[in-house]
Every structure is written in structure tokens, then in C-alpha cells.
C-alpha positions in Angstrom: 85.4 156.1 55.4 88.0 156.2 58.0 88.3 153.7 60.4 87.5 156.6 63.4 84.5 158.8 61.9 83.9 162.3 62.9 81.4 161.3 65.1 83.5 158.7 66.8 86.7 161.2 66.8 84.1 164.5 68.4 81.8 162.2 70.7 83.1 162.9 73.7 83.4 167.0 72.9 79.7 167.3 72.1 77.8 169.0 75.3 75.0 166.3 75.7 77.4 163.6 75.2 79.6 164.9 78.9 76.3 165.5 80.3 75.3 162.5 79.8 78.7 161.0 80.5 78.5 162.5 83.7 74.7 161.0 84.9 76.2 158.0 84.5 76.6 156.3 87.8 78.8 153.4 87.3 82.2 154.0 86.0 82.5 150.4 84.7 79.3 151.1 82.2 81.2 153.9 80.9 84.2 151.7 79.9 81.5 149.2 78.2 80.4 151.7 76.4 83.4 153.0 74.9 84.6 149.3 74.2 82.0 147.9 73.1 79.7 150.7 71.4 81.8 153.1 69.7 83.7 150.6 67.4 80.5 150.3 65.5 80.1 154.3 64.6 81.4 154.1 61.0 78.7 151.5 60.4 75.9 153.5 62.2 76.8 157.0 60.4 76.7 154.3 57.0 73.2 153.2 57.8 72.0 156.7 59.1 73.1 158.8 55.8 70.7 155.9 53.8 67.9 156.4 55.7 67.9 159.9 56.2 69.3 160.7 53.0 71.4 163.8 54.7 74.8 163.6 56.4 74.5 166.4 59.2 71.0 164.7 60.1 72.8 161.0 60.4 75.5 162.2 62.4 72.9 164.4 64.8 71.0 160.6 65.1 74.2 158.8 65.3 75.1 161.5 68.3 71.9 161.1 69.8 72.0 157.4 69.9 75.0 157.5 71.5 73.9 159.0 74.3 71.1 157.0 74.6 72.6 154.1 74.8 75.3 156.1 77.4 72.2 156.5 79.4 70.8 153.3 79.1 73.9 150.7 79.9 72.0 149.7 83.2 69.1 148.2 80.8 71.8 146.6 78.1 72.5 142.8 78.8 75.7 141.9 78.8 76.9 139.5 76.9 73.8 139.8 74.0 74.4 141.8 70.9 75.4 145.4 71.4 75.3 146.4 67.7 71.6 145.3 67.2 70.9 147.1 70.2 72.5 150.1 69.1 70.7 150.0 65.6 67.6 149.6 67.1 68.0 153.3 69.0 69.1 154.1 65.8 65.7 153.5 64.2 63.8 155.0 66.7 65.7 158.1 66.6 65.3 158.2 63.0 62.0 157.5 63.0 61.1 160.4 65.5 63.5 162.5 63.2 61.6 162.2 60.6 57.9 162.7 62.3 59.8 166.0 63.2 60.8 167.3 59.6 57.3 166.1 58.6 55.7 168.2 60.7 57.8 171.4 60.2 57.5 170.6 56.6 53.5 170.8 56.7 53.4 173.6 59.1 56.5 175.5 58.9 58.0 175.6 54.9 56.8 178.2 52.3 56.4 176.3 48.7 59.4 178.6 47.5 61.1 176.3 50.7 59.5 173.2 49.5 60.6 173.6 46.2 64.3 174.5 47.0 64.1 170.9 48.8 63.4 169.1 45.7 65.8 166.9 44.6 67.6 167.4 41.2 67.6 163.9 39.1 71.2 162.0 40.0 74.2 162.3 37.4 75.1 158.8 36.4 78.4 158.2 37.0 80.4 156.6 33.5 80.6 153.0 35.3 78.8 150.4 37.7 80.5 151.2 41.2 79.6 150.2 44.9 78.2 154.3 45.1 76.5 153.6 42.3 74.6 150.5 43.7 74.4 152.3 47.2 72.7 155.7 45.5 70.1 153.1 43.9 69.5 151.8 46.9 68.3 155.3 48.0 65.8 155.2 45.0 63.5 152.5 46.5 61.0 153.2 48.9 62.0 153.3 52.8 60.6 150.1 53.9 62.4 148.0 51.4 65.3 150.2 51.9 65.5 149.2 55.6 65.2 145.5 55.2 68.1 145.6 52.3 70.7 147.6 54.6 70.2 145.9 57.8 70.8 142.2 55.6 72.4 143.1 52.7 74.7 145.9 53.9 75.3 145.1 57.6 74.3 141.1 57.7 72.3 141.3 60.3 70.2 137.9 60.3 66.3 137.7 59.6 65.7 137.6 63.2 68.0 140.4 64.6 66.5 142.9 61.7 63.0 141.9 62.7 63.8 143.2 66.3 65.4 146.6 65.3 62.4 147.1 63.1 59.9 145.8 65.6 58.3 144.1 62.9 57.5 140.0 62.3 60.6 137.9 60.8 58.6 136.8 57.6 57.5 140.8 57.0 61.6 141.2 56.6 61.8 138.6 54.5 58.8 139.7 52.5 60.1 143.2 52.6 63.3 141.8 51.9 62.4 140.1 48.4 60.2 143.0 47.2 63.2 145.7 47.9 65.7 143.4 46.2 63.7 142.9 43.1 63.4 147.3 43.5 67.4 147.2 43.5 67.6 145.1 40.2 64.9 147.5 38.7 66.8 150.2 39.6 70.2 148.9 38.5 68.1 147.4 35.5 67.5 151.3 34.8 70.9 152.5 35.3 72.4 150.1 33.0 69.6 150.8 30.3 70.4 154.5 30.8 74.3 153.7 29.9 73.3 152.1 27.1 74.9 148.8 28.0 72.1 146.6 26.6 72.8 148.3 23.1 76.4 147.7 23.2 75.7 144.2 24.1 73.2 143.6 21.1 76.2 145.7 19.0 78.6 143.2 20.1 76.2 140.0 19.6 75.6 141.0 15.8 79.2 141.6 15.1 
């Protein structure tokens, strides 16, 4: 990814990002905001596609936390830890993004729209690459998923994950473990699928 992402390079031209630029009162939280929030886009947009599986919906909740936070640099501390602030917005809005789309799902999709939605099985790609690890991660279920990125991905600590979730430090750690041990399952499965066990038992007999 580029080191300025489209969301970072169209912010400022999107209508509820001006609006919001414009209730802003202090001119001063403005500059923090561009300093000290939008640097950390590329890694938002990263974590958004993973969770919501869909590029045009992780930019829309990348966008939206934005202007959130835009609207909120009264309530941000400064000094503390703007990213984990901005990734817990990030959650939220994902979160409520998804209560959405299940609700239009059960109340507004035909099953011939349903069915279009269902994802075909992933092509495995010929080697072991950092997509390929990344596109596992997207196999294992959500809650895991969350833990793993936050740690794994963007090395946040125990602690500052546990806030953006909103959930105990030891239930990341728990979750952490169990969506790890997913990962190798998955991987396990990928690697089984290329047949590299085989060619390792070839080579061991030869």
C-alpha cells in the first residue's frame, strides 16, 4: 500500500469530512488532527478491509472514523495514545456497520440476493506469501480475528487491545491463544492442500 492511501489522499474532499471540519471550533484541534491522526490511515484502511472483509465498506468506516474523531478532539487527551484511540472508533463503527447489513440482510435481501453474496472457495496461490497468511486470517472466526490483528498485525499490547475491544485483558489473551492456534490450522490446511507434507515424506524416503 502507498504510504498516502486513498482515503488519506480524498479525506478532506468528502462532504461530511468539511462539514465536520468546519463545526470544529478550535483551529489548533484541527492541526492535531491532521498531525497526529491521519498518518495512521494506511494502518486503519489495513485493519478495516480484515474485519469487514470488503474494501468500499473499510474505507466508508475508515471515513467515518475520521470524522468522528474530527468531532471529538475536545474529548482526546493529549499526550495519550492517539492510534488506540482511533481504533477503538474504528470498532465501534464497524460494529454498528455490521448490525446494519445484518439487519438489511434479514429484512431486505431475496435468497437469489443472498445467494449472489456467497463466497466462492479462495484460489490458493502456488506459494506461502504474507497474502496468503493474511487471507487465512480472514478464515477464522471474528473474535479471534480481532485479538490476532490488533497484536499480531498492529502490536498493540494486551492492555491497549483490551480497551479498543472493551473487553477484560486476559479475554484477549484467551482469545488471543485460541485464534492463533485457528491461524496454524488454517495454514496447517493450506500447506496440506499444496501438498507440501507429501513432498516432504518424498524427500525423507529418498
Amino acid at each position: 500500500m502507498q504510504n498516502r492511501s486513498v482515503v488519506h489522499q480524498a479525506f478532506w474532499t468528502w462532504p461530511a469530512a468539511r462539514e465536520a471540519k468546519a463545526a470544529v471550533d478550535r483551529r489548533e484541534n484541527v492541526e492535531e488532527f491532521e498531525r497526529a491522526a491521519l498518518p495512521h490511515l494506511n494502518d486503519l484502511l489495513r485493519t478495516a478491509i480484515h474485519l469487514s472483509g470488503d474494501r468500499s465498506r473499510a474505507e466508508d468506516a475508515v471515513q467515518e472514523t475520521c470524522v468522528q474523531a474530527l468531532r471529538s478532539m475536545d474529548r482526546f487527551t493529549h499526550g495519550t495514545n492517539m492510534r488506540a484511540w482511533l481504533f477503538g472508533i474504528l470498532f465501534n463503527v464497524v460494529r454498528h456497520q455490521r448490525r446494519k447489513s445484518f439487519r438489511f440482510r434479514l429484512f431486505g435481501d431475496s435468497e437469489d440476493d443472498r445467494q449472489d453474496q456467497i463466497a466462492a472457495a479462495p484460489v490458493l496461490p502456488d506459494r506461502l506469501t504474507d497474502g496468503s497468511i493474511l487471507s487465512a486470517l480472514d478464515r477464522i472466526p471474528q473474535n479471534f480475528r480481532e485479538v490476532v490483528l490488533l497484536v499480531d498485525v498492529e502490536e498493540f499490547s494486551y492492555k491497549e487491545a483490551a480497551e479498543i475491544i472493551g473487553v477484560p485483558v486476559g479475554t484477549v489473551m484467551s482469545r488471543l491463544s485460541r485464534g492463533r492456534a485457528a491461524l496454524r490450522t488454517e495454514l496447517a490446511d493450506i500447506a496440506k492442500a499444496w501438498g507440501i507434507g507429501t513432498r516432504a515424506m518424498e524427500g525423507g524416503r529418498s
